[in-house]
C-alpha positions, 0 to 999 in steps of 0.5 A: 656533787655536780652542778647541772648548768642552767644560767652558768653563773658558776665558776669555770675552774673551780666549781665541778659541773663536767662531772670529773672535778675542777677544770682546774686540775686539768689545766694546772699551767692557766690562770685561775681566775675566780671570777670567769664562769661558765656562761664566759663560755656559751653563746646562744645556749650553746657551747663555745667550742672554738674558745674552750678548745684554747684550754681543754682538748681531747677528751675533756673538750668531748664531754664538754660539748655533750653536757646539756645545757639548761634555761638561761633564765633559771639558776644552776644547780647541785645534783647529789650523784649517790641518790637516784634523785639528785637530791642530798641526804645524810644517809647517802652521804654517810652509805658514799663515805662509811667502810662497808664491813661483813655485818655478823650480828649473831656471835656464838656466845662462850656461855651455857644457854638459859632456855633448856632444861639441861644447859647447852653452849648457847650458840645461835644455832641451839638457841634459834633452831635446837633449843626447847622453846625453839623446837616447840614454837617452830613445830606448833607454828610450822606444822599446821602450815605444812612447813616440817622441822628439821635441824639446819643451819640457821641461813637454811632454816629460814630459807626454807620458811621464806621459799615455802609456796603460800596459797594467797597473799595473806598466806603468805605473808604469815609465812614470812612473818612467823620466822621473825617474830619467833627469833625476836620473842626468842631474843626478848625473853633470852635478855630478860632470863639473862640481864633481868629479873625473869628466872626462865623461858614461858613456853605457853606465854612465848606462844601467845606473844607470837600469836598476838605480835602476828594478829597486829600484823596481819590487823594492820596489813588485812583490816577485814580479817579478824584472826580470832580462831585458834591456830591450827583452825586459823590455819586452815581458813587463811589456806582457803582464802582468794583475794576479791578481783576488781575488774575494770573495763579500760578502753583507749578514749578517742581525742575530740576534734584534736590528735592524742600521742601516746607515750610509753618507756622500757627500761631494763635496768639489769640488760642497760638497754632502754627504749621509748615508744609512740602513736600519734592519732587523729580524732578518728583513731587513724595513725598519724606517726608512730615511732620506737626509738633506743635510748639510754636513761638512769630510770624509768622515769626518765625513760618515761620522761624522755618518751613524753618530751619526745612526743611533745617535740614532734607536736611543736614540730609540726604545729598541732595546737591545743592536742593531748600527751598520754601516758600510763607514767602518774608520776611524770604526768604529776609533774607536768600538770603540777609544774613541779619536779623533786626529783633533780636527774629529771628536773630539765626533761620535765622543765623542756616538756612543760615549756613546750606544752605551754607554747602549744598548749599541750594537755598531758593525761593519764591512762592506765597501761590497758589503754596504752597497749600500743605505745608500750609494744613500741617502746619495748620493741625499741629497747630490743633494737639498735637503730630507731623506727619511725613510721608515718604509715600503718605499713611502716608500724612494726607489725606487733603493734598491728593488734593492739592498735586495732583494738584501740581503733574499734574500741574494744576495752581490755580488762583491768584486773586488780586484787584487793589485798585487804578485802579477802573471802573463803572459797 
């Protein structure tokens, strides 16, 4: 747990809000008093370097002066680190503190199986993969699927299900779902044989059980598909099945007697590079500032936060009133508009941007990423860069940005292409 400063009532020594312990165990030959706070050591928001450099140096002093600190009229608060939220659970806490083990949920059982005809050791890999109820539902089920049986190693068997290439999302989604429901209708019915009163496996019953735990599936997942064809036949129909297209023209709006920012934010989570990305234009859709700066962010949210509380800065800098923020991000836009955060590693950027936007009386709106096409070249452009970009003429822009910016400009709609999973037809 850290404590993110606000007004900071804290404890100086005592409370964790560097992120590295008490201050206390840095400094062992202090007097500890439990009455001085963290607030004993801001003056105007801003850190009192020349009274914490009596206590703490180096290093620690560093880090100290780079932690932001928040609205004095508002209380610290804690951030849980484990969650990307900030916010504690039990089941964070217990993943942070548990003993991570080598699951092996399936031991090979120093018994003779239940399920053939002539008993064989029961080990996972009979029972699953070379058993009679086994060898009969992967064949029924897989052939007409265009998924052939052959004996492998468990691991293998059901990578070779899942990697299969489907034709269209209901395709693939029985793929991947048979392989589960068989083991699972295996595993039911080899307790019932083995500690309750059922004597033997059904094979035909087994079958139908599959079938049916698969038609709740796909009921649930595709409401407008009925699954009341026999199997080989079902088959065949889903194979021929395309998704209906909804197709929406999305055009950049022009902002009505005021400027319009747009925002965008990439994040890269696997390269730890991050950039934001921005247009500001006037009523006429002719650039006013653009920019692609590089930062470094925990999320996409934050990075999409920090690419609005960027523009929002730029607004109250150089005084544009009553002008709009847009950005593709409905989560962070929520936010500004509700007033609300629950998400703690973004609570002071989305608390910055709103008291901004209310001394300027910045509207904040959604988009959809068609229309934002320009900001999110900028905002990709910078997360490839190391130095920021900040353009106050077209010649300036990075020139990839040239396209879409045009587009916008001439109104020209880009088309918005989305497939409805559950709303399928046979070609």
């Amino acid at each position: 747990m850290i404590w993110k400063i606000q007004n900071g009532h804290i404890s100086f020594w005592w409370d964790n809000w560097t992120g590295y312990g008490a201050i206390v165990t840095y400094c062992p030959d202090y007097v500890h008093s439990i009455r001085t706070r963290v607030r004993n050591f801001i003056i105007d928001n801003e850190w009192d370097l020349q009274s914490l450099g009596h206590i703490v140096t180096g290093w620690l002093l560093h880090h100290i002066a780079s932690i932001k600190i928040g609205s004095q009229h508002k209380k610290d608060y804690l951030m849980w680190k484990l969650a990307a939220d900030g916010v504690f659970s039990n089941k964070e806490a217990w993943n942070g503190i548990r003993t991570h083990r080598k699951k092996d949920l399936f031991v090979d059982m120093p018994v003779d199986c239940l399920c053939c005809s002539n008993a064989q050791p029961e080990t996972i890999q009979h029972f699953f993969i070379e058993s009679e109820p086994a060898l009969f539902l992967w064949k029924y089920f897989g052939q007409p699927l265009g998924i052939s049986y052959q004996v492998q190693l468990v691991r293998a068997f059901l990578h070779e299900w899942w990697q299969t290439r489907s034709k269209n999302e209901m395709h693939k989604m029985i793929i991947h779902v048979i392989p589960v429901i068989i083991c699972w209708i295996m595993w039911i019915n080899r307790c019932s044989c083995r500690y309750g009163d059922q004597k033997k496996f059904y094979i035909r019953r087994m079958q139908q059980e599959v079938i049916w735990y698969l038609k709740a599936a796909m009921d649930k997942a595709f409401p407008n598909f009925k699954m009341e064809l026999p199997w080989l036949q079902l088959c065949e129909v889903v194979e021929k099945l395309k998704p209906r297209a909804n197709i929406t023209q999305v055009t950049w709006s022009m902002p009505t007697g005021k400027i319009k920012v747009n925002t965008d934010g990439s994040y890269n989570n696997h390269g730890n590079r991050a950039g934001i990305g921005g247009i500001a234009r006037d009523e006429a859709g002719s650039m006013i500032f653009a920019f692609a700066i590089p930062v470094q962010g925990a999320s996409h949210n934050m990075i999409e936060a920090m690419a609005i509380r960027y523009a929002a800065q730029w607004i109250k800098n150089n005084g544009y009133r009553q002008s709009y923020i847009e950005s593709d991000s409905l989560m962070i836009v929520e936010m500004l508009t509700n007033r609300t955060s629950n998400n703690l590693t973004i609570k002071d950027i989305i608390e910055e941007t709103m008291n901004i936007g209310d001394q300027m009386e910045i509207t904040f709106k959604h988009c959809y990423r068609e229309g934002n096409q320009t900001a999110n070249f900028l905002a990709k452009f910078a997360s490839s860069k190391e130095n920021p970009s900040l353009s106050h003429n077209l010649q300036q822009m990075p020139r990839g940005a040239f396209g879409a910016y045009y587009l916008d400009k001439s109104q020209m709609p880009s088309m918005r292409i989305r497939y409805d999973k559950a709303n399928v037809f046979v070609s």
